[in-house]
C-alpha positions as CSV (number, residue, x, y, z in Angstrom):
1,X,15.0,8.2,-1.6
2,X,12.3,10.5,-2.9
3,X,14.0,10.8,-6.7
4,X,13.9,7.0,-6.2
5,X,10.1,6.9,-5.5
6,X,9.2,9.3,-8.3
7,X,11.7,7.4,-11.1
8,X,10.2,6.8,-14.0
9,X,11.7,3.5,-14.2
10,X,9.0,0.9,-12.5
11,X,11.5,-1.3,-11.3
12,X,13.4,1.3,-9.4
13,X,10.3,2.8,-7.9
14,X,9.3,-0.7,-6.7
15,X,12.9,-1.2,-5.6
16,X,12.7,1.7,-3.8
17,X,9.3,1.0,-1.7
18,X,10.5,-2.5,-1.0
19,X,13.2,-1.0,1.0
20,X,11.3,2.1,2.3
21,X,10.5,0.9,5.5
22,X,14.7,0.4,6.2
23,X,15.6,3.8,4.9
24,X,12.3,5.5,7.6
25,X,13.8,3.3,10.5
26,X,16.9,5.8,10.0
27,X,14.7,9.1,9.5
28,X,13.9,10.9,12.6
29,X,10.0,10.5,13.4
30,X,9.2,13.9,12.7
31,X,10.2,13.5,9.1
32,X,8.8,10.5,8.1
33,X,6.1,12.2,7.6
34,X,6.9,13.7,4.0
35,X,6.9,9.7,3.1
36,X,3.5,8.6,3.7
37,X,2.2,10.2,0.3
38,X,4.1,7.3,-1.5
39,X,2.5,4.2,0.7
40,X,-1.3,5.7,-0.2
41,X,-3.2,4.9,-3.5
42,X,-5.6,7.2,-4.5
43,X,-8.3,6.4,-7.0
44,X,-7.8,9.2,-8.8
45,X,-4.5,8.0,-10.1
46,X,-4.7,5.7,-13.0
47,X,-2.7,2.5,-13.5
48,X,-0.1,3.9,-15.2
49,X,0.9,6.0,-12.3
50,X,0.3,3.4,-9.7
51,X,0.3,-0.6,-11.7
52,X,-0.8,-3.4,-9.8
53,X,3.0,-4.0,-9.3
54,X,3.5,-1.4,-6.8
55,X,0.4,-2.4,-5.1
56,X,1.3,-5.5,-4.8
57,X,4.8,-4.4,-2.8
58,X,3.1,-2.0,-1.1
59,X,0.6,-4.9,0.4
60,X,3.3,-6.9,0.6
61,X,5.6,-4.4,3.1
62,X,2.4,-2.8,4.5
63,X,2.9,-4.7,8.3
64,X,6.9,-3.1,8.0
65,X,5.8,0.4,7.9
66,X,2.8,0.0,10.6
67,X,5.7,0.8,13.3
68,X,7.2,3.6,11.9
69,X,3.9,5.3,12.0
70,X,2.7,4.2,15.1
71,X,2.3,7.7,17.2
């Protein structure tokens, strides 16, 4: 799943993050962890590395991933 988050391709990076919060469901708690890097935006990235695209699916699948990380 991670080679798919840091493709190249925008379409399989979005892909991938659509379907993120099925893929953590099977993850054991303690490792889901390593994953929340790729549901953040940081303003240091530019829009290149993070296009409006994959913030749009990421505001789209936010409420999906709220209880994974609910601890």
């Amino acid at each position: 799943m991670e080679r798919f988050l840091k493709d190249q391709v925008n379409e399989i990076r979005s892909g991938a993050l659509k379907n993120l919060h099925i893929f953590l469901a099977e993850v054991k708690p303690e490792n889901r962890l390593a994953f929340i890097k790729y549901l953040e935006y940081k303003d240091g990235q530019t829009e290149g590395q993070y296009e409006w695209r994959m913030k749009l699916v990421l505001a789209q699948n936010l409420g999906k991933f709220a209880t994974l990380f609910d601890s």
